[in-house]
MARVO-640343 format. One record per residue: residue in one letter; y, x, z of N, C-alpha, C, O, CB in turn. Coordinates in steps of 0.2 Angstrom, whole numbers, plus 5000, padded with zeros to 4 digits. Glycine has a CB too. Layout:
# MARVO-640343
AYXZYXZYXZYXZYXZ...
//
This chain:
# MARVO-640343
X499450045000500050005000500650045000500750105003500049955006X501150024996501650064995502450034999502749984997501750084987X502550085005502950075010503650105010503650125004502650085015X504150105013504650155013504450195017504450195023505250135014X504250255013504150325017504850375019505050415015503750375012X504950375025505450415025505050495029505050515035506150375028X504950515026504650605025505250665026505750655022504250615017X505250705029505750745030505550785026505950835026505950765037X504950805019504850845016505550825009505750865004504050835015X505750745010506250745005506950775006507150775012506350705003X507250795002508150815003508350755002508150714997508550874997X508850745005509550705003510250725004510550765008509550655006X510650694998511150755003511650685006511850625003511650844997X511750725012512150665016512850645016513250695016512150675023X513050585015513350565013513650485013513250445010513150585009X514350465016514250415017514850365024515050415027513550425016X514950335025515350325031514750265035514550265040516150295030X514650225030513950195034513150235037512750225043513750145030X513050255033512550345037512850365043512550355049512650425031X513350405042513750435048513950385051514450405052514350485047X514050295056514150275060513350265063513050275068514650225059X513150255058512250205061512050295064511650285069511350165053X512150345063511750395067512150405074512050445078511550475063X512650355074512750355083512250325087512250345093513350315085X511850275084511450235088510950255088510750265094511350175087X510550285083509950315082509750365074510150375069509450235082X509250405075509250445071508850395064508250365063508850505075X509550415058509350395052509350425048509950455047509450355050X508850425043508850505037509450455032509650395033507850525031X509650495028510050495023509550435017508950425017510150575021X509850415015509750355011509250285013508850245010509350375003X509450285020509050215023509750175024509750115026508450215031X510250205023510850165028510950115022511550095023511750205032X510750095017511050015012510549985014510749935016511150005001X509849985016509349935018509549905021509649835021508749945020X509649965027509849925035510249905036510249875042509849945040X510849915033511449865034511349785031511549735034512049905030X510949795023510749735023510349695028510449635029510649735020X509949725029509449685035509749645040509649585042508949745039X510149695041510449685049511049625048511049575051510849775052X511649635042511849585039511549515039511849465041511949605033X510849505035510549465036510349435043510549375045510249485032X510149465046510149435053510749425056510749365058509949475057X511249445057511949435058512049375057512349345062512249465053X511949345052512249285048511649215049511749155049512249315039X510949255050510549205054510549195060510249155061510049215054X510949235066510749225072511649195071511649165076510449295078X511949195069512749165070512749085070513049045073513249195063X512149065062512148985061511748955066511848895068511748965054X511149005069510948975076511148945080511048885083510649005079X511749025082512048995089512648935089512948905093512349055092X512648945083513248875080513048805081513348745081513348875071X512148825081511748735083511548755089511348705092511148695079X511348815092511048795099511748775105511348735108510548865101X512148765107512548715111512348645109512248595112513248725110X512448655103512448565100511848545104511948495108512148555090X511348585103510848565105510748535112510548475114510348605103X510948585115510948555123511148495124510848455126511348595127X511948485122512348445123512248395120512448355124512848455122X511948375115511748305113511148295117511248245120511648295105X510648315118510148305123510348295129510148245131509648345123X510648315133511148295139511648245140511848215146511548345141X511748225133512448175133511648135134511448135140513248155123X511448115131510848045130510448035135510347985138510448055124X510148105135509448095140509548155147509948195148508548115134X508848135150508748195156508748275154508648305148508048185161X508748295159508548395156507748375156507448395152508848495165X507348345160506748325161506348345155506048385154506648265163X506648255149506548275143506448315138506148315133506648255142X506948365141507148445136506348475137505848485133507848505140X506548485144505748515145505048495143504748545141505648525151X504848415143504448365138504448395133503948425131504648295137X505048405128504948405122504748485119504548495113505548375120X504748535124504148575122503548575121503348625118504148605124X503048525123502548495121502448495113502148535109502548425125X502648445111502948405103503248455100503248435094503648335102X503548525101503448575096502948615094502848635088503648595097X502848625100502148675100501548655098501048685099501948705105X501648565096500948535092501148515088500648485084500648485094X501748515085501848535077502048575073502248585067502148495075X502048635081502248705075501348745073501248785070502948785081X500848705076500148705074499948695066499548715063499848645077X500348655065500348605057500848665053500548695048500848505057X501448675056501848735053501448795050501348815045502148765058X501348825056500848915056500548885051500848905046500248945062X499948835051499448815045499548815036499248835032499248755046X500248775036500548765032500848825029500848835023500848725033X501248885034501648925030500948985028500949025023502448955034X500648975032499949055030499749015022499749055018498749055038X499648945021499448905015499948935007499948955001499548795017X500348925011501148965005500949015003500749024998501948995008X500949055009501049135009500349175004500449225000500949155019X499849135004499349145001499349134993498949154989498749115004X499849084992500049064988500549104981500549114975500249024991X501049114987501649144983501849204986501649204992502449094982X502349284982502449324985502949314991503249254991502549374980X503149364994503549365000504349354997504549325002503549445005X504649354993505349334990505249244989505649194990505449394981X504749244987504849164987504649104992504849044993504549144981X504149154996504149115002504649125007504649075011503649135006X504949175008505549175011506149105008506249055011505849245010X506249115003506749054998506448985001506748945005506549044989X505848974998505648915000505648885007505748825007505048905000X505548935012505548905018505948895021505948855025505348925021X506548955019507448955021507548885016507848835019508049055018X507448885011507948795008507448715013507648665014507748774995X507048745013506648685017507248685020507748675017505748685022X507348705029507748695033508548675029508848615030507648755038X508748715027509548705021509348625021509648585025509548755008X508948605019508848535015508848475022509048425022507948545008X508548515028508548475034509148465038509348415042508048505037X509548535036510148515040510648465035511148435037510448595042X510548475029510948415027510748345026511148305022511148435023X510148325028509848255029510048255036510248205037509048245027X510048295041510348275049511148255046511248195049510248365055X511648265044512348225042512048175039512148125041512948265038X511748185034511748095030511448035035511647985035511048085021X510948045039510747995042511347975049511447925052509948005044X511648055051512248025057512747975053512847925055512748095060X512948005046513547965043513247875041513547825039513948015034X512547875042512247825040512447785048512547725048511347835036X512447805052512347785056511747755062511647715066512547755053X511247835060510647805067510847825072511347845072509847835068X510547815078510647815082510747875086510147905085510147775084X511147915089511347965092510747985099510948035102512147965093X510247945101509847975107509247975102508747995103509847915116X509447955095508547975091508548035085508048055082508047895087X509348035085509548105082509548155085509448215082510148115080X509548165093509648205098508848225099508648285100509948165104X508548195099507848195102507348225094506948275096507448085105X507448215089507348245082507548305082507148355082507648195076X508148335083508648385082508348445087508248505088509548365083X508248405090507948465097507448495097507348555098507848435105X506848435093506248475092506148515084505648545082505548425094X506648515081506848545073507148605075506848655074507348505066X507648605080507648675082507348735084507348795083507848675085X507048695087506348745090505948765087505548805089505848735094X505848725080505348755075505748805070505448855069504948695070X506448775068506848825063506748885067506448925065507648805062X507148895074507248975075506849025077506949085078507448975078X506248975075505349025077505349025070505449085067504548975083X505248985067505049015058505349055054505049095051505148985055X506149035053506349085050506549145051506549195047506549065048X506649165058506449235062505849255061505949315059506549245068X505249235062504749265063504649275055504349335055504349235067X504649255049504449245044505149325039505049365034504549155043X505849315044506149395041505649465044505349505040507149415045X505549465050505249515052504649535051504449595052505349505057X504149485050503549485042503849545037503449585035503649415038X504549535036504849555029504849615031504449655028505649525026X505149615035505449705040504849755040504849815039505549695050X504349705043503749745046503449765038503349825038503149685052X503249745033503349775026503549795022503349795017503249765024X504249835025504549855020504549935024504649995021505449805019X504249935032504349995035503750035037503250005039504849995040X503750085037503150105042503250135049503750175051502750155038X502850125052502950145060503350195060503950175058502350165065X503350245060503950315062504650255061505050225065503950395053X504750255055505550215052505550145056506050135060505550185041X505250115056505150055060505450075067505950055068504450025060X505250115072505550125078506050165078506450175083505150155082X506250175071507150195072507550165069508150175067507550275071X507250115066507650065062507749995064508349965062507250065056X507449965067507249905071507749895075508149845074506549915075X507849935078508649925084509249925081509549885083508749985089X509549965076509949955073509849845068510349805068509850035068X509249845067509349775063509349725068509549665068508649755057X508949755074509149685079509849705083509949665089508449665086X510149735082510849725085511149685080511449645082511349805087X511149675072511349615067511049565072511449525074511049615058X510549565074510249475077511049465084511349425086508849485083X510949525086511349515094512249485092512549435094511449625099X512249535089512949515086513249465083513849455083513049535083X512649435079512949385077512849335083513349295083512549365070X512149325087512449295092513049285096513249225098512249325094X513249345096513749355102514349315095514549255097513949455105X514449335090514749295088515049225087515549195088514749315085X514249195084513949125086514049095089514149035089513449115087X514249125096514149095104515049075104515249015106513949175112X515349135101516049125104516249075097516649025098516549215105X515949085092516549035087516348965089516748925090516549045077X515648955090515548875094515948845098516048785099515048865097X516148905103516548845109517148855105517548825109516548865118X517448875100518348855098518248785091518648735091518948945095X517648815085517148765083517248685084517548635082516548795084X516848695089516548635094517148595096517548615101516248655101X517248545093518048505094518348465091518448405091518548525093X518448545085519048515079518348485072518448455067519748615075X517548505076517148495066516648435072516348465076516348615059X516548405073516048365076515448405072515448435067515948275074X514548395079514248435077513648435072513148465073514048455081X513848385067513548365061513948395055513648395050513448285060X514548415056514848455050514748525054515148565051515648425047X514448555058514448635061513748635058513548685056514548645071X513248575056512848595054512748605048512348645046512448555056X513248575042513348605035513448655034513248685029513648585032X514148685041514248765038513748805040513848865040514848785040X513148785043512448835046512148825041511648865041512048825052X512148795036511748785030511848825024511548825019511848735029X512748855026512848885019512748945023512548995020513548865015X512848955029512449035030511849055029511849115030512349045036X511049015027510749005026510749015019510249045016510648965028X511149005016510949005007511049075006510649115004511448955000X511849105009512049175008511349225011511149275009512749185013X510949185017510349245019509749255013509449305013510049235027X509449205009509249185003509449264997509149304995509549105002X510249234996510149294991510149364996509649394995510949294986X510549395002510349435005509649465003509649504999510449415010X509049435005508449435005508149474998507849524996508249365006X508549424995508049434987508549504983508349534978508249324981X509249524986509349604986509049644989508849684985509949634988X508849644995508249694999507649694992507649734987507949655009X507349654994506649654989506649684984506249724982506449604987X507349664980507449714974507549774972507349814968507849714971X507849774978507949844980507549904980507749964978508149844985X507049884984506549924986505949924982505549974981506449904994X505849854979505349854972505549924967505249974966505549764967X506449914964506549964962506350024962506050064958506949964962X506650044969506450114972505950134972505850194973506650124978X505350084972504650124975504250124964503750164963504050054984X504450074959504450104954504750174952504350224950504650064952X505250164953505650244951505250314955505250364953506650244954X504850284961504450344964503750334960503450384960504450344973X503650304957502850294953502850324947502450364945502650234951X503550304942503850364939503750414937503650434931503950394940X503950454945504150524943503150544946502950584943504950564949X502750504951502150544951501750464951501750414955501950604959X501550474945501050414943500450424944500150474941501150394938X500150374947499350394951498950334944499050274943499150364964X498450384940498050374936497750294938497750284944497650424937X497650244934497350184936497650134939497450074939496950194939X498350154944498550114949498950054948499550084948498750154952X499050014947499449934946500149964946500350004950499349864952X500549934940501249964940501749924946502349944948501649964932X501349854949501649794951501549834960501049854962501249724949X501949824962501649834973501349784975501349734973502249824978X501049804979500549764982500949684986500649634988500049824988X501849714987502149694992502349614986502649564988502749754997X502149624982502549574976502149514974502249464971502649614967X501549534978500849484978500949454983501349474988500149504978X500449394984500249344987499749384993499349424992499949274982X499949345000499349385003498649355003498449324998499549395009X498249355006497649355004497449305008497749295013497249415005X496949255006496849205011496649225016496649285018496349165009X496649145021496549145029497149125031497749135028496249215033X497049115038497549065044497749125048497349175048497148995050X498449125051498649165054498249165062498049215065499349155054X498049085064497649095071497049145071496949195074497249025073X496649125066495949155065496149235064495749275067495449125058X496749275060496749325064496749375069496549435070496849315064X497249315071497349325078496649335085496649375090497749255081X496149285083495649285086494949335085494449345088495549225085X495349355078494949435077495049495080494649535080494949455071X495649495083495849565085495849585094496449605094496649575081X495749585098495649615105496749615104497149575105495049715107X496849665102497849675101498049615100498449595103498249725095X497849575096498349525092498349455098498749415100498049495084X497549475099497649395106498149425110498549385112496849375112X498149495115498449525118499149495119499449465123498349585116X499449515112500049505108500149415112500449395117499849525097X499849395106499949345107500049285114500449235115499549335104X499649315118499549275128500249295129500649255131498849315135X500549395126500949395131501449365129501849355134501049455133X501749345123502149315121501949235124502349235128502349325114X501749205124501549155129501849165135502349135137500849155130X501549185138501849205145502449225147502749205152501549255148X502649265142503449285142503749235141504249235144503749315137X503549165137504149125135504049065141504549025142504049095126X503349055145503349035150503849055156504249005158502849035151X503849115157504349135162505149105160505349055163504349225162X505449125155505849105151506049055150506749045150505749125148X505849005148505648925150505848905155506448875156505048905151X505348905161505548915167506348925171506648885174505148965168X506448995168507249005170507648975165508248975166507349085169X507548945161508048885157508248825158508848795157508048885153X507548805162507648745165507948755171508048695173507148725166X508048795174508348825180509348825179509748815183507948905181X509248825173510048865171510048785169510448755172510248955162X509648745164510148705162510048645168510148585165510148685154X509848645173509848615177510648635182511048595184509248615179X510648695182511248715186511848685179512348655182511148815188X511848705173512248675168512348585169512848565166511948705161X512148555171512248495172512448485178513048465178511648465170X512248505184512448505190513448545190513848515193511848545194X513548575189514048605187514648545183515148515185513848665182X514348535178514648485173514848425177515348405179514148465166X514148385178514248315184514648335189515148295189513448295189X514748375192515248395197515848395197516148355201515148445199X516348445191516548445188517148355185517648355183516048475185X516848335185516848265183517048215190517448175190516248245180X516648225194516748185200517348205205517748165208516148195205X517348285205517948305207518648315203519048355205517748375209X518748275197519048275194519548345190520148355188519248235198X518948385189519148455186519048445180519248495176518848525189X518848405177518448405169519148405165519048405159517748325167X519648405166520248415161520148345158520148365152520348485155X519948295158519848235153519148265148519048235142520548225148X518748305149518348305142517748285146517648285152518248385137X517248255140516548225143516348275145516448335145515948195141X515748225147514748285149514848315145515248365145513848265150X514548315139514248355132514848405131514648465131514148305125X515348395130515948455128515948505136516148555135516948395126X515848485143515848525149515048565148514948625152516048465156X514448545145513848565147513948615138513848675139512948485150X514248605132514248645127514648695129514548745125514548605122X515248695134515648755136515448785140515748835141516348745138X514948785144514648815150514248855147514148915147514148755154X513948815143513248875136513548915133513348975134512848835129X513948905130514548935125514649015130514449065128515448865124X515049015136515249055140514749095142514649155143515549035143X514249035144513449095144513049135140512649175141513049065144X513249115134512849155129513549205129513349265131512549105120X514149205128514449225128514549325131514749385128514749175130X514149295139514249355143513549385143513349445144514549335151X513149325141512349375140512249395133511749425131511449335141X512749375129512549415120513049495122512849545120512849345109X513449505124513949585127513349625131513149685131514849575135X513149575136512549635138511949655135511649695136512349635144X511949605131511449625124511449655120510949695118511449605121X512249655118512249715112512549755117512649695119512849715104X512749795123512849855127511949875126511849935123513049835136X511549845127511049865128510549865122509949865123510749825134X510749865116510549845108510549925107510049965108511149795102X511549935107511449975103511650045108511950085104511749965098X511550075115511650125117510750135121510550195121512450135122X510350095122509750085127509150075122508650095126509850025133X509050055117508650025115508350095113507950125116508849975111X508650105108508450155103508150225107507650245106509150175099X508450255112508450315115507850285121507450325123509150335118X507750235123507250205126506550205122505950215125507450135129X506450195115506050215110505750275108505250285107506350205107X506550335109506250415108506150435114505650475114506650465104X506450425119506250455125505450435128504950475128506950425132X505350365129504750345132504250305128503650305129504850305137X504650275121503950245117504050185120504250165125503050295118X503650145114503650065114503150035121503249995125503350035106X502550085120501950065128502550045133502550005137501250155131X503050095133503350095140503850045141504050005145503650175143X504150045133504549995135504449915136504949875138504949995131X503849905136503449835137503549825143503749775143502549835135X503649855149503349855154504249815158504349785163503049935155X504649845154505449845157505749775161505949765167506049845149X505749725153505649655157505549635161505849615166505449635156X504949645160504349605166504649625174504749585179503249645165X504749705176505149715181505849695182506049695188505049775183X506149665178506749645179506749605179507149595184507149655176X506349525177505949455177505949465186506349445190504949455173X505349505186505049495195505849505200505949465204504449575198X506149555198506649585207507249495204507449465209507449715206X507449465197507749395196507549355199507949335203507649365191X507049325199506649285200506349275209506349235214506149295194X506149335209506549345218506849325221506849275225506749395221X507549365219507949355220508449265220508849245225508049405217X508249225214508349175216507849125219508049065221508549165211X507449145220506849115225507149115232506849085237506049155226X507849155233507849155241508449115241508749095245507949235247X508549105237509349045236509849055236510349055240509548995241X509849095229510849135227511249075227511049025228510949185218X511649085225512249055223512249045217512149085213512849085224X512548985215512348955205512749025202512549075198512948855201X513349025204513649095197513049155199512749155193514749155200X512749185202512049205206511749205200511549255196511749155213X511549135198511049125193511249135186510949155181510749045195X511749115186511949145178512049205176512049215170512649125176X512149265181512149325178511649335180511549395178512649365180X511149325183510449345183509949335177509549375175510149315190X510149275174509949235169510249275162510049255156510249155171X510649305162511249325157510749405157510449425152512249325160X510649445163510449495161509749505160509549545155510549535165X509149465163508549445158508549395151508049415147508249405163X508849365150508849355144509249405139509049405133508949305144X509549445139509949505137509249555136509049575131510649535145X509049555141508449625141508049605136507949655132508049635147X507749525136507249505131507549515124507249555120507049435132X508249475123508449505115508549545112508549555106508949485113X508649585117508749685114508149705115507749695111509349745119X507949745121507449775121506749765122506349805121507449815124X506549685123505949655122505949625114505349625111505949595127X506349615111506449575106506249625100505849615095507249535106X506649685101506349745097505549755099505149755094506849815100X505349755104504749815106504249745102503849765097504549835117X504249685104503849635100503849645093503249645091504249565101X504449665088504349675082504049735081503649745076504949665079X504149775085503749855085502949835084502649865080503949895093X502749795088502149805090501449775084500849775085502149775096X502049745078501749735071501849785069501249805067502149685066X502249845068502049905061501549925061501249935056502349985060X501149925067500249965066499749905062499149925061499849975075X500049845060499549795058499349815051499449875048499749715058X498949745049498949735041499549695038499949685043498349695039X499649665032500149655030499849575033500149545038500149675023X499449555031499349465032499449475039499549415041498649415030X499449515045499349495051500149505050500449475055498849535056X500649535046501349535048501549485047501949465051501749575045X501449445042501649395041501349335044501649285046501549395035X500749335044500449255045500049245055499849205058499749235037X500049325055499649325063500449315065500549255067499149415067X500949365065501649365068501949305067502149295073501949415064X501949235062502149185063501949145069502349115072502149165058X501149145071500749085072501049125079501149075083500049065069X501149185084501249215089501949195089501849145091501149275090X502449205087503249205087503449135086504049125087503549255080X502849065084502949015085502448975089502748935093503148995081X501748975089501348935092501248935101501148885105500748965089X501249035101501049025106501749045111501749035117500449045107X502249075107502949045110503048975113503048965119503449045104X503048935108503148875112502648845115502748785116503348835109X502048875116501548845119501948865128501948825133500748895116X502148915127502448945134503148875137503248865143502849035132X503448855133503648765135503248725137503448695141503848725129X502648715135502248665135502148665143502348625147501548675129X501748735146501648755153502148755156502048745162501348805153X502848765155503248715158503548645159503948625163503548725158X503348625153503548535155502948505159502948455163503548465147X502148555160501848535163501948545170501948495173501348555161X502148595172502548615178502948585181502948585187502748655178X503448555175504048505178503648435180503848395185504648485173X503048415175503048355178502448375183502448325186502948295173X502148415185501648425192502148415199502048375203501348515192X502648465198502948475203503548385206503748375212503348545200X503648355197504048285200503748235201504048195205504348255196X503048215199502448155201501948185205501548135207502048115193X501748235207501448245211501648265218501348255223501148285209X502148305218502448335223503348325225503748345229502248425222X503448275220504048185220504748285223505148305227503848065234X504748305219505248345219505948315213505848285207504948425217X506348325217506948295211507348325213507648335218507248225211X507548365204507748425201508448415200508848455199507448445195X508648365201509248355203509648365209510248375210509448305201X509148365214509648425219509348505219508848535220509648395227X509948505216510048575214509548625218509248665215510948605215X509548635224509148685229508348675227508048715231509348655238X508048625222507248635221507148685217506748735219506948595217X507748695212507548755208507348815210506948845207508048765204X507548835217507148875220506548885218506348935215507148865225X506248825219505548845220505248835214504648825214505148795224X505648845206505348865200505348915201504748935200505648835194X505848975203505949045202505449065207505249125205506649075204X505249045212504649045217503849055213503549105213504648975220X503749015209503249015204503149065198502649085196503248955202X503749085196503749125191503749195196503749235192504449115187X503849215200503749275204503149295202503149345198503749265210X502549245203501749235202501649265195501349315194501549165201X501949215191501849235184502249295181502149295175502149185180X502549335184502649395181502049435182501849455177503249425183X501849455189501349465189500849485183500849535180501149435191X500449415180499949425174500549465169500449515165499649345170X501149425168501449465162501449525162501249545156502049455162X501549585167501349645167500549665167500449725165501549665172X500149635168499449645166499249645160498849685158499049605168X499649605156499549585148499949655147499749695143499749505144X500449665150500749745146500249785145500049815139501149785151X499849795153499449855151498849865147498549915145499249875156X498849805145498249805138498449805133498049825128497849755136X499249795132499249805128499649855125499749865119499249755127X499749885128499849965129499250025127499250075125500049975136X498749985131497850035130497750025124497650075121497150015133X497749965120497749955115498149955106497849935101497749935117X498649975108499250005105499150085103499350125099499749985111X498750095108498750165108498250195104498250245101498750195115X497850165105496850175102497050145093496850175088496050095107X497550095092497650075086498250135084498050165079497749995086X498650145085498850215085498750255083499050285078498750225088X498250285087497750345086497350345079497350395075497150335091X497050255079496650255071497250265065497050285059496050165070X497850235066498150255060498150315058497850335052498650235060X498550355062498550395062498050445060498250485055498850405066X497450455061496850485060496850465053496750515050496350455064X496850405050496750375043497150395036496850395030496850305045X497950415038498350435038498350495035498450505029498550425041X498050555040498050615039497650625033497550685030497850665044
//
């Protein structure tokens, strides 16, 4: 398979003002800096239209219904992102990686503008709310997981671990940007026209896409070229369809990929957990807010959209702090085995810590620096832990983990919510239960770190065999 080799047996000669800033962050040879700017561009622009609907999202489900139901409604994703995984492995076997990308980015294009025609039609705003909430959770697991597929094939391990951090600081940043233009956004466009303009960010990442691919098709012809290997297809292997089979089955082949898979489970359980925690404290805040007559005149939904807004705000800065000076040097210094491990201790001393009964601002910057940690240096090490695969496991193992059993880790918390509300008559609306979610997740960090270490032993042995294979 023909990858981007970056070999220090080649010369380049250096050159350039985008080369010379990206080697502040991490070490990059001479002619990778137009990929990765695109890459990273492209993320940029995808994590910007996200964060432009995730407030929405809160706030229309809060205006209507309980936080309860939020948490319910991770159930109904994660049993229809089952049908998803299946469907897009069915594509993928179908058509090469440039048009499976298109196809799947215009599916959503096409959903976000049927969400305005039926508001302007007039349905019902608590069954738009309740639809929109669980389309989000499938969009932002798909078409992320489905670029990084892209990523994971276009590099190979060495480049991949110094390249990777540079393209998820585009994911952080556009975040952070996302975050901040929603709450001034949010007002003057109601959040059915914020959804059109996420749609045209969407088409621009389409052509983005389909320059990378060209790009690099080109490049790896012009290297066939100059040393052309007797018999060999003039086409890349990367221009084909991949090979039959489901991303689960996979998964179920490999000791690493289940690995993989539980721990992102478990991760997104913890995580979960702690969001139900924040947007319970986000409602309590808002309701308050209101009674005490501080809300300036604006509703719930516009006080629980500005709450988020400011939150993502102060956890996407310590995100990119930690994107682009920590990430990378945590990579060459200690390697991805060790960075696995980061989170999970920073999870445990949180999650402690709010088990003994901080104070709500308490919980937002605790909440801000663990999720911060996951988008930068968990969020990287996750994409890392694909370069050692096969191609279909990049693509179609990596979807069915990055959505299935992502949101499987929701599911184990609406179960949790409702154990803890009809069994044990806890009511999460006074604010002081939440304790006892961060109580339980204590527990659950635990395994989370266990699943590290396998999959670290594992990581390593597969590793080994590349490399061996390689030489």
């Amino acid at each position: 398979m023909s990858r981007l080799d970056n070999s220090s047996k080649r010369k380049f000669q250096i050159s350039g003002w985008g080369y010379r800033f990206l080697r502040l962050f991490t070490v990059i040879h001479p002619g990778e800096a137009g990929t990765t700017w695109l890459l990273s561009l492209t993320m940029f622009l995808l994590m910007m239209g996200y964060y432009f609907l995730r407030p929405l999202r809160q706030a229309l489900i809060l205006t209507e219904w309980s936080p309860n139901l939020a948490s319910y409604l991770g159930g109904a994703i994660a049993v229809l992102l089952i049908f998803v995984v299946k469907i897009f492995s069915h594509i993928a076997s179908k058509v090469p990686r440039q048009k499976l990308i298109t196809w799947v980015t215009l599916f959503f294009i096409s959903n976000l503008i049927l969400f305005y025609i039926i508001y302007e039609a007039g349905v019902s705003p608590a069954v738009i709310s309740i639809i929109f909430y669980v389309w989000l959770g499938v969009f932002n697991l798909m078409v992320v997981a489905q670029f990084w597929g892209f990523c994971n094939d276009l590099y190979t391990e060495e480049a991949g671990k110094r390249l990777f951090p540079l393209i998820v600081f585009g994911t952080n940043f556009g975040a952070l940007v996302g975050g901040l233009t929603a709450s001034r956004i949010l007002g003057p466009l109601n959040p059915y026209q914020i959804m059109l303009l996420t749609a045209g960010l969407l088409a621009i990442c389409i052509v983005l896409t389909h320059v990378v691919h060209n790009r690099e098709i080109k490049k790896a012809k012009k290297e066939k070229l100059k040393n052309p290997v007797p018999g060999e297809e003039p086409i890349k292997e990367e221009e084909k369809p991949l090979e039959q089979g489901g991303g689960f089955r996979l998964i179920f082949k490999s000791r690493y990929l289940i690995y993989i898979a539980f721990f992102i489970l478990v991760l997104n359980f913890i995580n979960t957990n702690g969001e139900f925690i924040l947007l319970n404290v986000a409602n309590y805040t808002a309701s308050t807010a209101i009674e005490t007559g501080q809300a300036e005149s604006l509703d719930h939904s516009v006080l629980v959209g500005r709450f988020y807004s400011n939150f993502y705000t102060i956890m996407n800065l310590i995100t990119i702090f930690i994107q682009l000076f920590l990430v990378s040097r945590i990579f060459k210094w200690f390697g991805v085995r060790t960075a696995v491990f980061i989170l999970p201790f920073i999870a445990l001393g949180g999650y402690f810590t709010i088990g003994l009964g901080v104070s709500l601002i308490a919980v937002r910057w605790i909440k801000s620096l663990e999720n911060a940690t996951d988008y930068s240096l968990m969020n990287t090490t996750k994409h890392a832990l694909f370069l050692i695969t096969s191609r279909e496991e990049k693509y179609k193992a990596k979807a069915a983990t990055d959505t299935f059993f992502h949101r499987a880790g929701d599911v184990l918390t609406a179960i949790l919510v409702f154990v803890c509300a009809a069994f044990f008559a806890l009511d999460f609306e006074n604010i002081q239960n939440i304790s006892i979610i961060a109580r339980i997740n204590v527990g659950i960090v635990l395994v989370f770190i266990l699943l590290g270490v396998l999959i670290a032993r594992e990581h390593k042995r597969h590793s080994y065999h590349l490399a061996k294979s390689e030489a």
